[in-house]
N, C-alpha and C positions, 0 to 999 in steps of 0.2 A: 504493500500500500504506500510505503514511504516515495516509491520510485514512481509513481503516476499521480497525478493532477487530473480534475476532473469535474468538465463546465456542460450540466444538463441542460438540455435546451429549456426547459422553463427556470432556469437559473434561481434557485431557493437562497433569499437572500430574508436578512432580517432587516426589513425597512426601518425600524423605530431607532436603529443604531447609525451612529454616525460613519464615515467609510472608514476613517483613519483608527475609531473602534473597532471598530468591525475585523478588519483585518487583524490586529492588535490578537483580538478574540481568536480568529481562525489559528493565530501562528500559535498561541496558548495552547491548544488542541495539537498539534504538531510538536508540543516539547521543546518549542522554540522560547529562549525568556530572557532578562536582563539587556543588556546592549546590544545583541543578537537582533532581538525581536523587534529594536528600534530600529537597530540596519537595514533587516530584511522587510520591516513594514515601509521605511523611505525609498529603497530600491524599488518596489514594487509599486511603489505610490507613482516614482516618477517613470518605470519602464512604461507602465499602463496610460501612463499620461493623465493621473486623477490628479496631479498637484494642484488646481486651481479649486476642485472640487471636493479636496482634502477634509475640510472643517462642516462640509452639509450634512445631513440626514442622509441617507440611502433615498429614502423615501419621495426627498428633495427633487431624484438625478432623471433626466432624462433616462428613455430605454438604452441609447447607444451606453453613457455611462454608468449604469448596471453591468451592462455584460461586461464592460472594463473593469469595474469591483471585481466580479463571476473569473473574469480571465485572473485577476491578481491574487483571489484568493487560491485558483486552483494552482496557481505557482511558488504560494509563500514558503513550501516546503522544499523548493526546488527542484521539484522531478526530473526523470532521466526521458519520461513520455508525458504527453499533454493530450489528452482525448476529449474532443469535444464535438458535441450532441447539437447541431444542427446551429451553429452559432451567431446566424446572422436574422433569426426570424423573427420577422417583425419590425426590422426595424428599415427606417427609410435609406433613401441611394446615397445620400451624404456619409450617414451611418456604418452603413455596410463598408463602403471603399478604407472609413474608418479601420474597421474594426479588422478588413483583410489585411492590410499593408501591417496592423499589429500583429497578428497572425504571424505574418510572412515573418516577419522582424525575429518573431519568436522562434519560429520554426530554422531558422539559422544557427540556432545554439542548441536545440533540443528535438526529440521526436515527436511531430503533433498527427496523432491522427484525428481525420474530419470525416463524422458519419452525416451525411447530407444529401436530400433529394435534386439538392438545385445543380448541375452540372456546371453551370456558370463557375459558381465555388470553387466546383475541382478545376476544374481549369488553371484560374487565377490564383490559385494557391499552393497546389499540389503538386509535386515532382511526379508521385506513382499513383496511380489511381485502379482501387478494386471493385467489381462491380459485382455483385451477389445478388441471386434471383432464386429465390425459394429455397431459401439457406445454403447453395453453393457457389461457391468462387466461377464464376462464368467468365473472368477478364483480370488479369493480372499485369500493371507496365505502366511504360508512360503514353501519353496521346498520340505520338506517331504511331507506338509498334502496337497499339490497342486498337487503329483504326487500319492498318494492314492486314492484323489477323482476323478483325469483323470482313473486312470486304477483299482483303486479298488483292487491291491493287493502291495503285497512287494514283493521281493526276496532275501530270504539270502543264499549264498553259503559257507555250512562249511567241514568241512575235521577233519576226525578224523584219530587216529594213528593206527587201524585196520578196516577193514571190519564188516560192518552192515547191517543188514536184512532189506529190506523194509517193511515190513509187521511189524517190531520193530519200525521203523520209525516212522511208520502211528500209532503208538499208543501216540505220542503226539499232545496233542489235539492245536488244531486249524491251522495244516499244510490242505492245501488246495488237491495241486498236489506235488509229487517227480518226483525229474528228476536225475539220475545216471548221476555223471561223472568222478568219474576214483574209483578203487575199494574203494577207502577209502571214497571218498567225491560226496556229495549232493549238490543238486540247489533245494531248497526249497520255495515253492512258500506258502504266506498268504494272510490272507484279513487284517490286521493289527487292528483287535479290540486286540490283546493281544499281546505283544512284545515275538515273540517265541524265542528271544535269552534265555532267563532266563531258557525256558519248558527246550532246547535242553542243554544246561548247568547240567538241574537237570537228564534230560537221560542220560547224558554221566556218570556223578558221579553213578546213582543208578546201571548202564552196565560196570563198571569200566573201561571206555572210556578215552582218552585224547583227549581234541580238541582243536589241531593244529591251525587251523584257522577258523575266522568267519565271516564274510563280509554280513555286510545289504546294498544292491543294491539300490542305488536311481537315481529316470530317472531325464535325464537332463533336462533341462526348457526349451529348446528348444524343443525336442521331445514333451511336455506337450504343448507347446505352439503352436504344429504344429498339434495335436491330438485335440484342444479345436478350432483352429481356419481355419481347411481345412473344406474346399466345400462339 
């Protein structure tokens, strides 16, 4: 227990206490006491960013600085993991952007797992992302290699500075399908055993090509998450 931290999504806080109690209270409960407890209650005051809001009531704080208490208490023991329960709900878009960039900040120093519907979240937060559907592990990785093994290819759309033959095209090797869209530029489809950025790089140079633009397409985790777990 000493080694994980742990912020439920309805964050059970004691409103009638003040935060800089409050926490004071939590480290007490963690065997934390004397100078200690006053260290580790300012470090957590200021990682969380509650110093202005130090001397209010709980009860006082807006939702966003709640979950900021929610995050500081579940660290005043300094965990080795940080597990938290859906940590942005409820609160508005200013909030959120908040509360991920702490996240993030956190997740630098320590291991946070995020159990969350909102795919957005993992995205913007998350290195590795699991994705379980009727209690099994259905998806293990990060967003590239979790969007290769759902569909098993890539897409890169590049555009070059004149017209090109498809039948040139298809001479680099490991493009799957072409798909034309506009005279100059391709939607190219792979299986991604080989990064065809570099092939299509060495065509454009050996065809005295310029290439404008190149864009490797990767599916959202939603979409991956709605592909790995519908009926």
């Amino acid at each position: 227990k000493t080694k994980i931290g742990y912020l439920p999504e309805n964050n059970p806080l004691y409103t009638d206490m003040y935060v800089r109690e409050f926490l004071e209270f939590i480290a007490g409960i963690h065997k934390i006491s004397g100078e200690a407890k006053k260290r580790r209650v300012d470090e957590m005051i200021e990682i969380t960013g509650l110093t202005v809001e130090r001397k209010k009531k709980i009860a006082e704080l807006s939702k966003g600085y709640r979950q900021r208490v929610g995050l500081a208490q579940a660290l005043i023991h300094n965990p080795d993991v940080l597990i938290l329960d859906e940590p942005t709900s409820g609160l508005d878009p200013n909030q959120i952007v908040e509360i991920r960039n702490l996240i993030s900040e956190i997740g630098k120093e320590k291991t946070v797992m995020l159990s969350t519907h909102i795919m957005q979240e993992v995205e913007a937060i998350c290195q590795r992302a699991i994705i379980i559907n009727n209690g099994k592990i259905v998806a293990d990785g990060n967003t590239k290699n979790l969007s290769l093994d759902t569909f098993n290819k890539i897409i890169i759309k590049v555009e070059f500075d004149r017209s090109v033959e498809k039948e040139e095209l298809l001479k680099i090797q490991g493009i799957k399908t072409l798909k034309k869209v506009s005279e100059t530029s391709w939607e190219i489809e792979t299986d991604g055993k080989i990064d065809l950025r570099k092939e299509i790089f060495n065509f454009a140079v050996h065809n005295q090509l310029t290439v404008l633009t190149i864009q490797q397409e990767e599916q959202k985790l939603e979409k991956i998450f709605q592909q790995l777990t519908k009926k």
